[in-house]
N, C-alpha and C positions, 0 to 999 in steps of 0.2 A: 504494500500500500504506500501511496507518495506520500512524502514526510508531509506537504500541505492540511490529506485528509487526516493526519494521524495527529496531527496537531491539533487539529479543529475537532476530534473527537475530545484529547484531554482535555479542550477547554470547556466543553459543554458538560463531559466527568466533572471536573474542578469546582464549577458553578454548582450544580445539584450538590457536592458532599458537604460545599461550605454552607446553602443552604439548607442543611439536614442538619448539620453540625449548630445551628441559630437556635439554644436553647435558651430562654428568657430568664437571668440572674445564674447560669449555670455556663455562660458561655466558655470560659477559661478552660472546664474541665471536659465540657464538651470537644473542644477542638484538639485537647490532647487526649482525648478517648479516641476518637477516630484517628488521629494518628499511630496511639496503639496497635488498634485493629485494623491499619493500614498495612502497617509489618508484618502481624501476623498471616492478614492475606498472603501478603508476598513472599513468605516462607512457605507457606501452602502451596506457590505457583512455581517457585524454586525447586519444592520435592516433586512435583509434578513434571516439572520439563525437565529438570537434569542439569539446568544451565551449570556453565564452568567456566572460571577466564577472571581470575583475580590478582593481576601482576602487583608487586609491592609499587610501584614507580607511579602506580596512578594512588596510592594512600592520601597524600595532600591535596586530590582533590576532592576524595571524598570524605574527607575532614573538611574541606568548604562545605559542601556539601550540607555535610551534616551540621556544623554549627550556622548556615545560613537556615537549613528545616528547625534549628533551636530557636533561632531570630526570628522566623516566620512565625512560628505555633502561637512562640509567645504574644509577639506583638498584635496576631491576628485575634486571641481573647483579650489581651486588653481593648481594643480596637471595639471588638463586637461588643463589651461589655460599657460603650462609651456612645456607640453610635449606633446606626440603622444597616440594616445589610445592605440594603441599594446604593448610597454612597461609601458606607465602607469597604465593602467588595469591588465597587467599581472603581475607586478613585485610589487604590491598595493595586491593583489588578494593573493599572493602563500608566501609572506612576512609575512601576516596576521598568515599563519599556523608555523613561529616560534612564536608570541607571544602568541598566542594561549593556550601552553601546561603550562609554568609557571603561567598564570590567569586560567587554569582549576584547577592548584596544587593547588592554592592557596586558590580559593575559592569552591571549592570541591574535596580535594584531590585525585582527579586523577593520577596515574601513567602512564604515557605513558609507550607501550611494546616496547622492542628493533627494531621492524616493525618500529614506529610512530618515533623513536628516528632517524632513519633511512633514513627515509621518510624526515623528518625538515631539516637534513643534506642536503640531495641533494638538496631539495627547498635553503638553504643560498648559497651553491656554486653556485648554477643558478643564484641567484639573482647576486654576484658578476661578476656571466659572463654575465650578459645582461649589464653592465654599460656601454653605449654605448662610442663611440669613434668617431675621427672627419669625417664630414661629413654624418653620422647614423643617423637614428632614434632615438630622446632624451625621457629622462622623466627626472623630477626634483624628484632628490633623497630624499630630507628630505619631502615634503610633500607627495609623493608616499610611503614612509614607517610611515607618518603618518597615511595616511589612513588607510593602512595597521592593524598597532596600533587599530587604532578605528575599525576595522572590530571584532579585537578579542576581543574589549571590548564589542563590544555593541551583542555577541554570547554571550558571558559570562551571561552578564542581562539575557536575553531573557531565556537562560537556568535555571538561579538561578527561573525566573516569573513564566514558564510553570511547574518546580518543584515544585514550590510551590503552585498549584492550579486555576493560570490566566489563563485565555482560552484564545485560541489563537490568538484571532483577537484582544481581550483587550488589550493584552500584548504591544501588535505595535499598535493602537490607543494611549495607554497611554504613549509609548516613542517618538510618533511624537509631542505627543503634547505637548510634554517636547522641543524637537527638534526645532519645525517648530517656533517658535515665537525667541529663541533663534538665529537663525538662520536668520532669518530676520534683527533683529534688530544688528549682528554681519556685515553683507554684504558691507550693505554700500549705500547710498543711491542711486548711478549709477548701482548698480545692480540691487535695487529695481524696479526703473523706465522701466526698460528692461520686469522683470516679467510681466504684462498685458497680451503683445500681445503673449508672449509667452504661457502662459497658457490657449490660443484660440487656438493654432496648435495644427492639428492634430496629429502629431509625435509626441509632447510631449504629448499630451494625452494617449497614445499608451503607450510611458513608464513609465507612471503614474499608469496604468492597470500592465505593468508588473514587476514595482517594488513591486506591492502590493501584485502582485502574488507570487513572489520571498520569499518574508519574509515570507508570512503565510506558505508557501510549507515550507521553514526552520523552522518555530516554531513549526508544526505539526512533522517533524522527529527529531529535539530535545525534543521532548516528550519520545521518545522510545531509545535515544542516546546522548550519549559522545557530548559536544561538538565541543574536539577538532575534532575528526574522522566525523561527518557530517561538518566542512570548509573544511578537506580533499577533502571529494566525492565532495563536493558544487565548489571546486577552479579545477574541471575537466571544469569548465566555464571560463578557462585561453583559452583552445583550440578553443572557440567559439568566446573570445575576438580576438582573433589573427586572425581568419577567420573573422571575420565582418569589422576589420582595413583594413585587408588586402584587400578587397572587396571596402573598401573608399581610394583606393590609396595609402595606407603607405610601405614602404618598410625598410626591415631588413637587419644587416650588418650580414657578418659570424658569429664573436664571439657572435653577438647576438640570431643569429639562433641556436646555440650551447647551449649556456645559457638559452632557452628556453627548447632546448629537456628536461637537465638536469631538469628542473623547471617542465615537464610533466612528466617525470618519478618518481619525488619525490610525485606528484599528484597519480599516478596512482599506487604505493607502498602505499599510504593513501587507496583507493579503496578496493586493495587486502586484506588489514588488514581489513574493513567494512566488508567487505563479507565472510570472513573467518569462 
């Protein structure tokens, strides 16, 4: 399958697990409940195929890897625990592809094309048009652009692993499990307590399955592609964020609906340039 479709499947994975993971005063331990049983999937899928291919020489990147999936988790429950899922997901999601292109330069010198430079553009002025206003839809700006941050690090890893000869399900076994313990012991013990029952629900098992889905569908098209340009096609999963909020009740002011379009068009100029 072309890394385009395999992209644009995780992003629509992505979308559904974060909104299944949107538990109301519970969000923290939700979003590290499913990463949980993200791993565990992926250990299931690992005994299942047989994969092999773990050179020491891609270690450092799955050490990004995995403390950018630390930096994610976390930031993405304080985030949700702050704000709405429609602009915290989306403006977390489409933020990711400015930091993106300077951590590809840097650690594989990438050029982005005058398209991609383009593209980042529209995605910062979006971002600054969704800063909502009174009465709107919120999101917490520093941890929603941390997230963010940590989306484009832990791309980066996973790029630098799968470049280097880790098969793909290792890759993300070996960053959870960098991740998942850090993660734990960062939380805090009232969110620990909460995990149990939560990782007996149904729904979060659900997005356990489809966070797991989501990364390997991503490791497998950054096999055959750029980093930054598969978050491109992957952040077309802003559109599916926005419909699944908007299906749990949330609602958007003008300039934020505005701020969005801009934020989808700078998405769908990423697209154009993939497929070209």
């Amino acid at each position: 399958m072309p890394a385009f479709h395999l992209a644009l499947l995780s992003g629509i994975a992505h979308a559904a697990w974060n909104a299944l993971a949107k538990t109301p005063g519970k969000e923290r331990a939700a979003t590290l409940g499913a990463l949980i049983l993200s791993g565990v999937s992926a250990v299931g899928w690992w005994l299942f195929t047989g994969a092999t291919g773990f050179p020491l020489s891609a270690a450092p990147w799955i050490v990004l890897a995995g403390l950018g999936e630390t930096l994610y988790v976390y930031s993405l429950g304080m985030a949700y625990a702050r704000g709405d899922l429609a602009l915290t997901y989306t403006v977390s999601r489409a933020s990711a592809l400015v930091f993106i292109w300077p951590l590809s330069a840097l650690a594989f010198h990438t050029v982005p094309s005058l398209l991609a430079l383009g593209a980042t553009a529209l995605v910062a002025l979006g971002i600054l048009l969704t800063k909502p206003g009174s009465g709107a839809s919120t999101f917490h700006l520093g941890w929603t652009l941390s997230t963010g941050a940590a989306v484009a690090a832990y791309h980066t890893g996973y790029k630098g692993a799968v470049d280097g000869g880790t098969a793909r399900v290792l890759a993300f076994i070996g960053a959870v499990s960098i991740s998942i313990p850090l993660l734990v012991a960062l939380v805090g013990r009232d969110v620990r307590a909460q995990l149990p029952a939560l990782l007996m629900r149904p729904r979060l098992l659900l997005a356990g399955v489809l966070c797991a889905a989501s990364f390997l569908l991503m490791l497998e098209a950054l096999a055959t592609s750029e980093s930054g340009r598969i978050l491109g096609v992957r952040n077309a999963s802003v559109g599916f964020g926005l419909l699944f909020a908007l299906l749990q009740g949330e609602r958007l002011g003008r300039r934020q609906w505005l701020g969005l379009l801009v934020l989808f068009a700078g998405v769908a100029v990423f697209g154009f340039e993939q497929t070209r």
